[in-house]
VEXDREN-2710 file (C-alpha; in Angstrom, 1 decimal):
% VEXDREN-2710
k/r/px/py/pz
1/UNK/-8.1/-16.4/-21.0
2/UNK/-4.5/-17.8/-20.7
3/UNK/-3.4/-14.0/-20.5
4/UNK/-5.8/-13.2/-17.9
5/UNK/-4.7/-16.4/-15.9
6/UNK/-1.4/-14.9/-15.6
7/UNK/-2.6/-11.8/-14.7
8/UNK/-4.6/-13.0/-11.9
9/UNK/-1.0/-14.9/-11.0
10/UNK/1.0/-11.6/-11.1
11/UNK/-1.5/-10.1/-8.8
12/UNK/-1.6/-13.1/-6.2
13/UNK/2.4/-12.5/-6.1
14/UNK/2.5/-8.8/-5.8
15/UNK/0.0/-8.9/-2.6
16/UNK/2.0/-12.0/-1.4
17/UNK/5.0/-10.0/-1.7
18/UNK/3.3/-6.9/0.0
19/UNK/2.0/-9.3/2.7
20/UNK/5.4/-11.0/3.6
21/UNK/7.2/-7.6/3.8
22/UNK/6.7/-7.9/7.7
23/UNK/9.5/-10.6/7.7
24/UNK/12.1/-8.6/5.6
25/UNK/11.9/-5.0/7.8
26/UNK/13.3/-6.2/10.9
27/UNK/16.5/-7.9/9.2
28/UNK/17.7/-4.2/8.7
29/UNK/17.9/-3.7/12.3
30/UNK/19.4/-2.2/14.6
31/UNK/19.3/0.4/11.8
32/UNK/16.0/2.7/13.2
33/UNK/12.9/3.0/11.5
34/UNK/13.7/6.5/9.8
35/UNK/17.1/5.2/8.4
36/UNK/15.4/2.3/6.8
37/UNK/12.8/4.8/5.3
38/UNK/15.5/6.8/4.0
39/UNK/17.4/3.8/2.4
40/UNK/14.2/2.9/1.0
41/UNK/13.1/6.2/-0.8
42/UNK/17.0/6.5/-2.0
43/UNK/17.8/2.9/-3.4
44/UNK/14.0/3.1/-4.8
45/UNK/14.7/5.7/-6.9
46/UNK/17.8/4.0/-8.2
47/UNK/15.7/1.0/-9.0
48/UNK/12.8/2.8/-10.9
49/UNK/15.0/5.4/-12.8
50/UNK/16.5/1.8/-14.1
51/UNK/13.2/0.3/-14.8
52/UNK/11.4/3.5/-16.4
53/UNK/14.8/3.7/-19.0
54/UNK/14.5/-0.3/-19.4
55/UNK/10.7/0.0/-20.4
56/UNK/11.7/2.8/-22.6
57/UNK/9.3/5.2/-20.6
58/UNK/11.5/8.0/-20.2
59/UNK/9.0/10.3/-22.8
60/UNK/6.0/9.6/-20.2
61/UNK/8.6/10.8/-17.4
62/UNK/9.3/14.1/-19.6
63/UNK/6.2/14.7/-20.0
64/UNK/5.3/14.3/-16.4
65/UNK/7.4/17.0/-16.0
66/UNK/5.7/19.4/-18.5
67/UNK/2.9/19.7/-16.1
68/UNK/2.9/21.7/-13.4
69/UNK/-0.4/20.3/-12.1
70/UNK/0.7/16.6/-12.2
71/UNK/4.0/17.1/-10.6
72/UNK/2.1/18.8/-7.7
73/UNK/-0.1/16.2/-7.4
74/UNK/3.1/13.7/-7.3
75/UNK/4.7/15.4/-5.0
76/UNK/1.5/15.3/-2.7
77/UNK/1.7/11.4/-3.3
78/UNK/5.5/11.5/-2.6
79/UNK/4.8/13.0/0.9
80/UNK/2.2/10.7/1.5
81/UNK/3.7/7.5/0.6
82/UNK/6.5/8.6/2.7
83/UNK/4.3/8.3/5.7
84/UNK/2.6/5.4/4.7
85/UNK/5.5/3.5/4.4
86/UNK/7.5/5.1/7.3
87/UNK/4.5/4.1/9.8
88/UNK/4.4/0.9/8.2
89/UNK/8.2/0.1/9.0
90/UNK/7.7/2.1/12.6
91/UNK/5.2/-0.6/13.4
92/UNK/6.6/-3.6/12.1
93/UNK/9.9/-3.1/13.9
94/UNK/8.0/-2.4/16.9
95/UNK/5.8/-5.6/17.0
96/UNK/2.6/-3.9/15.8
97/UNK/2.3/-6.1/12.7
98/UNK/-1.4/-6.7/13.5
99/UNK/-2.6/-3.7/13.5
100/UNK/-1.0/-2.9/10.6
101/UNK/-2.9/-5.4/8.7
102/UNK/-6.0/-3.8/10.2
103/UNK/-4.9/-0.6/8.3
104/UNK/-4.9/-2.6/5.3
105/UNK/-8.2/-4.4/5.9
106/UNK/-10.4/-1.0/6.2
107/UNK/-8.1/1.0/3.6
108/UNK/-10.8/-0.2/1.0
109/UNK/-13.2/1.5/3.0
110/UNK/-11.9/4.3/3.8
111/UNK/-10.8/4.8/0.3
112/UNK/-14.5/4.4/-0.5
113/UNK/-15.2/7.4/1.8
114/UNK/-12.6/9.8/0.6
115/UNK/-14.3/9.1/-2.7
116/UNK/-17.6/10.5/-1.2
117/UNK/-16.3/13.3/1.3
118/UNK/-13.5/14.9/-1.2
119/UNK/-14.5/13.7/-5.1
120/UNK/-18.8/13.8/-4.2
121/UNK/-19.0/10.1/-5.5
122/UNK/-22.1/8.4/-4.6
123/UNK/-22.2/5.1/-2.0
124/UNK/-25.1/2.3/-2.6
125/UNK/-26.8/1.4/0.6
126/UNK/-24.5/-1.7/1.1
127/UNK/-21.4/0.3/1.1
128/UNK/-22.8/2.8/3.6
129/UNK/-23.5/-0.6/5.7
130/UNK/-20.0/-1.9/5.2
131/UNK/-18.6/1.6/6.1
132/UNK/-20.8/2.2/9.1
133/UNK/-19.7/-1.5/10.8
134/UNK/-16.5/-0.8/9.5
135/UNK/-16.4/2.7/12.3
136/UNK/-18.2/-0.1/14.8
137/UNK/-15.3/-2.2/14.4
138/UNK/-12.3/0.6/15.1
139/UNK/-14.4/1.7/18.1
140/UNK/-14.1/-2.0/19.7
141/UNK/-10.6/-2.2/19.2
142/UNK/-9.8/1.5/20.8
143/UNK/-11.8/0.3/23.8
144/UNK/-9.8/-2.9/23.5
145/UNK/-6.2/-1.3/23.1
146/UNK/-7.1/1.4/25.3
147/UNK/-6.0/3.6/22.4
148/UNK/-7.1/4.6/19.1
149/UNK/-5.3/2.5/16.9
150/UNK/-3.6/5.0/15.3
151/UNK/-1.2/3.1/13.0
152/UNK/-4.0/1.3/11.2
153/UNK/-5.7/4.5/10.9
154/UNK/-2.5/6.7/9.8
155/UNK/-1.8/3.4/7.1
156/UNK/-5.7/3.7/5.5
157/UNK/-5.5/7.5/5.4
158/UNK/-2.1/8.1/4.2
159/UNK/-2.9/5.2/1.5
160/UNK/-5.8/6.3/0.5
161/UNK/-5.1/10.2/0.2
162/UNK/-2.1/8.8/-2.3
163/UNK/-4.3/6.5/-4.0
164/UNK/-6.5/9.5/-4.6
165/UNK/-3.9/11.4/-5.6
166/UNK/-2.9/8.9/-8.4
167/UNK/-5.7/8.6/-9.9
168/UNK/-6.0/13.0/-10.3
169/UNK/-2.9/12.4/-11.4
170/UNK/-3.8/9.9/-14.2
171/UNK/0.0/9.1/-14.9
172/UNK/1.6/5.5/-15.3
173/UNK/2.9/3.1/-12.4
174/UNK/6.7/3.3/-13.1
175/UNK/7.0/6.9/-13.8
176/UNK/4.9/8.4/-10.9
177/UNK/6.6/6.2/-8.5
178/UNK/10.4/7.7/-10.2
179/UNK/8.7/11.4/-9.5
180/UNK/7.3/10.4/-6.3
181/UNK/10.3/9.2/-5.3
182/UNK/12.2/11.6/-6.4
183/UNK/10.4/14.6/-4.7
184/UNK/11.8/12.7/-1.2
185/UNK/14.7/11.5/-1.8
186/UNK/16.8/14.4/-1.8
187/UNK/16.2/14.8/1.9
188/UNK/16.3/10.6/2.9
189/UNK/20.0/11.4/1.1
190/UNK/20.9/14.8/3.3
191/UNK/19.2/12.2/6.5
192/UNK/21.3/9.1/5.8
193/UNK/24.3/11.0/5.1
194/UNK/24.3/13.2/8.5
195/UNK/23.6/10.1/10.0
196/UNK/26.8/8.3/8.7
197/UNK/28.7/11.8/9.5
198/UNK/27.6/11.4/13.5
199/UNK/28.4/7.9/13.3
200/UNK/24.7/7.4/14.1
201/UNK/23.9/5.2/10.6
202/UNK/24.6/1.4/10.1
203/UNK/24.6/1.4/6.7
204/UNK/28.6/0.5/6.6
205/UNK/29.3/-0.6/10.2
206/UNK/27.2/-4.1/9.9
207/UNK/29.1/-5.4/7.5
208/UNK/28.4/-6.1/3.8
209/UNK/25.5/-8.7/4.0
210/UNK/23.5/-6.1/5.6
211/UNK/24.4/-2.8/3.8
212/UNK/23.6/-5.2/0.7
213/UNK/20.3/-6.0/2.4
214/UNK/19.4/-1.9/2.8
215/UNK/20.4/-1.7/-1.1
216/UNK/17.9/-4.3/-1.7
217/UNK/15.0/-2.5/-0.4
218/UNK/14.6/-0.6/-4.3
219/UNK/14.5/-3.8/-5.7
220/UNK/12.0/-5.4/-2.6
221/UNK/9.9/-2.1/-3.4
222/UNK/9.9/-2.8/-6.9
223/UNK/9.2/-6.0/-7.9
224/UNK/5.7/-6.3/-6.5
225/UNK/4.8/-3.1/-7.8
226/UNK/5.7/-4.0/-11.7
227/UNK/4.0/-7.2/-11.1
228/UNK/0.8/-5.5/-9.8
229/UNK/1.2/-3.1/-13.0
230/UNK/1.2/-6.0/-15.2
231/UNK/-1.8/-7.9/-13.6
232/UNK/-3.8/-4.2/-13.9
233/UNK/-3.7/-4.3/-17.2
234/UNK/-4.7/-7.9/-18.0
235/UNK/-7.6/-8.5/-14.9
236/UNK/-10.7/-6.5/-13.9
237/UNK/-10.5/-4.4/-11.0
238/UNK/-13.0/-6.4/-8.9
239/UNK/-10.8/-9.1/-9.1
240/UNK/-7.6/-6.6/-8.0
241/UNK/-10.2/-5.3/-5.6
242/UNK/-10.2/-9.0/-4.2
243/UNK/-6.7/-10.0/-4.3
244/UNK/-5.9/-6.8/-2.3
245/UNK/-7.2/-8.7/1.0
246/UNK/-4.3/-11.2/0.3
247/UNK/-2.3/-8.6/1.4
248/UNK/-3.6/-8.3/5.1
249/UNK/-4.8/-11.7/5.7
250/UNK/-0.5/-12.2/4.8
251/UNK/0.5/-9.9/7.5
252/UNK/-2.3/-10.3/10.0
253/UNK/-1.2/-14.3/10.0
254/UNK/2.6/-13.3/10.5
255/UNK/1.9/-11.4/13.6
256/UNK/-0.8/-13.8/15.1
257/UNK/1.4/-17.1/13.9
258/UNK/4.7/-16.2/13.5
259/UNK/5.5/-12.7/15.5
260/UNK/3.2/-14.1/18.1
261/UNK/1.7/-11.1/18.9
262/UNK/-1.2/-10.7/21.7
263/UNK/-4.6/-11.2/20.6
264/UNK/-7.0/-10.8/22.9
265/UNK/-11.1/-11.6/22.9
266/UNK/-12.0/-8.1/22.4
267/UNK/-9.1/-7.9/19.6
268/UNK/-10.5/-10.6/17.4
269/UNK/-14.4/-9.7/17.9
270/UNK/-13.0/-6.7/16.4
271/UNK/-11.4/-7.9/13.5
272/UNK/-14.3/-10.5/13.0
273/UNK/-16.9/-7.2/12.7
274/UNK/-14.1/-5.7/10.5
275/UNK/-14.0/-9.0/8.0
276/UNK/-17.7/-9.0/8.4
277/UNK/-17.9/-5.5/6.9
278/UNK/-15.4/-6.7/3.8
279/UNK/-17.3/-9.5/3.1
280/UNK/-20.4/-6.7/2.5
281/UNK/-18.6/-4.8/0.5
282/UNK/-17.2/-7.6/-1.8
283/UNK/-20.5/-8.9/-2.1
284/UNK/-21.7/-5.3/-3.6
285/UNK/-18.6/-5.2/-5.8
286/UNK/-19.2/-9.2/-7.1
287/UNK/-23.3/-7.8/-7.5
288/UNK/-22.5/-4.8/-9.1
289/UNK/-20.6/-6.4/-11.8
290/UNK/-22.9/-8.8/-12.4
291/UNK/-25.5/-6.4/-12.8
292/UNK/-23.1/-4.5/-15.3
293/UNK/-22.7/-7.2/-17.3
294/UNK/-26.5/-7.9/-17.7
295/UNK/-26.8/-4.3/-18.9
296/UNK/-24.0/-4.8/-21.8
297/UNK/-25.5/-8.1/-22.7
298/UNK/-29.4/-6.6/-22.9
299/UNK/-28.1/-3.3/-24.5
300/UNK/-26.0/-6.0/-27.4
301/UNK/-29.4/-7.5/-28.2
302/UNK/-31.1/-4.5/-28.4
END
C-alpha cells in the first residue's frame, strides 16, 4: 500500500506538472513558437540520453535499434509528438490555453475511438454514449467560436495517434522518448541554427537567464514524464486514467483564472456537455473494474 501511495503521488505531480506548463511557455518569449519547439526537441534529447545512461538502459536503446519495425513506429511517434507539442506551445503563446485543455479533456475519447476505427476494439454501450455527447459537445463550441476548434482537435489526434503508436511499439518510457527525440532533432538543430545565422533566434541575444530558461525545457520535459513512468508501474491504469483529468482541469483553470481568457455562455455549456461525457466514461472505467474484480474473486473460490 505505502508503495502504491507514492505512486498515486508521483502521478498527481506529473499531471500537475503537465497542467502548469501553460505558465512556463510564455517566459521564452519573444522567441516564436517554432524556435521554442526546436529548443525543446534539442535540449530533450540531451536530457533523456543522460537519463537512459543514468538508469542504465542503454541495452533497451540498442535494441530499439535492432528493429526495423519499432524504429518506424518511433519515428511515426517522433513526428507526431512534434506536432502535439508544437500546437500546444502555438496556442499557449497565443492565448488559446482553454481550448487547449479541451484537447486534453476529449483526448481520452478520442483515444477510445482510434482504438475502435484503426485496432477493431470493441466500445460498451456507455462509451459509445460518452463518445457520441463527446461530438455534441465540439459541435457547440464550433458554433460558439465560429470555428472548428481546431487546436483541441489537432492536440487529441496528434496525442492519441502517438499514444497508439507506443503501445505497437511496446518499448519503455525513457528510451522511446531518446529515439523519438532523436528522429527530430536533427532538423530543430539545422532550424535553430539558421535562425541564429539570420540573426532571427533569441537564444543568445536575451541574455543568460533566458537562454538558461530555453536549456531548461529538457529537464521541464522530463521530469514529469519519469515521474509518470514511476507511478505506471506502481498504480492501476484506471487510477492513471483518472489522474489524467488533473491535467486539463490545471490548464483550463489558468486560462479562465489566471490568463483570463473569454468564456462565454455558449463556451461553458460546451465544456459542461464535454465534462458530462467524462464523468460517463469514468463511471464505465470505475464499473468495469469492479466487475473485473468480482470475476477474479468468484474464479479464486472456484
Amino acid at each position: 500500500m505505502p508503495d502504491q501511495r507514492r505512486g498515486v503521488l508521483l502521478g498527481v505531480a506529473a499531471y500537475l506538472l503537465w497542467g502548469a506548463f501553460p505558465l512556463y511557455w510564455p517566459l521564452l518569449e519573444p522567441a516564436g513558437a517554432f524556435e521554442i519547439l526546436g529548443h525543446r526537441m534539442i535540449w530533450s534529447l540531451v536530457v533523456m540520453a543522460v537519463v537512459v545512461v543514468a538508469l542504465r538502459r542503454v541495452p533497451h536503446l540498442l535494441a530499439l535499434l535492432g528493429s526495423p519495425r519499432t524504429l518506424g513506429i518511433l519515428a511515426i511517434a517522433g513526428v507526431t509528438i512534434t506536432v502535439n507539442w508544437g500546437t500546444y506551445i502555438w496556442a499557449v503563446n497565443h492565448g488559446k490555453v482553454v481550448e487547449t485543455s479541451l484537447g486534453y479533456f476529449i483526448n481520452p475519447l478520442v483515444t477510445m475511438l482510434m482504438g475502435v476505427l484503426i485496432l477493431r476494439e470493441r466500445m460498451r454501450s456507455r462509451q459509445w454514449a460518452a463518445v457520441g455527447i463527446a461530438a455534441a459537445a465540439v459541435i457547440v463550441l464550433t458554433l460558439d467560436y465560429g470555428r472548428v476548434p481546431w487546436v483541441a482537435l489537432i492536440l487529441a489526434c496528434s496525442f492519441g495517434t502517438y499514444g497508439l503508436a507506443k503501445k505497437q511499439a511496446g518499448a519503455g518510457a525513457f528510451e522511446s522518448i531518446a529515439l523519438e527525440t532523436s528522429v527530430v532533432a536533427p532538423f530543430a538543430l539545422a532550424y535553430v541554427v539558421a535562425l541564429g545565422a539570420t540573426g532571427h533566434g533569441h537564444f543568445t541575444t536575451d541574455g543568460v537567464g533566458h537562454a538558461l530558461l530555453f536549456v531548461s525545457s529538457g529537464v521541464v520535459t522530463a521530469i514529469p514524464l519519469i515521474c509518470f513512468g514511476a507511478a505506471a508501474v506502481r498504480v492501476p491504469m484506471v487510477t492513471l486514467g483518472l489522474l489524467q483529468y488533473l491535467a486539463p482541469i490545471g490548464q483550463f483553470a489558468l486560462g479562465v483564472f489566471y490568463r483570463h481568457e473569454q468564456m462565454s455562455a455558449g463556451r461553458w455549456v460546451g465544456f459542461g456537455i464535454v465534462w458530462i461525457a467524462l464523468a460517463i466514461f469514468s463511471y464505465d472505467m470505475l464499473a468495469q473494474r469492479r466487475t473485473r474484480g468480482r470475476d477474479v474473486v468468484e474464479a479464486s473460490a472456484i
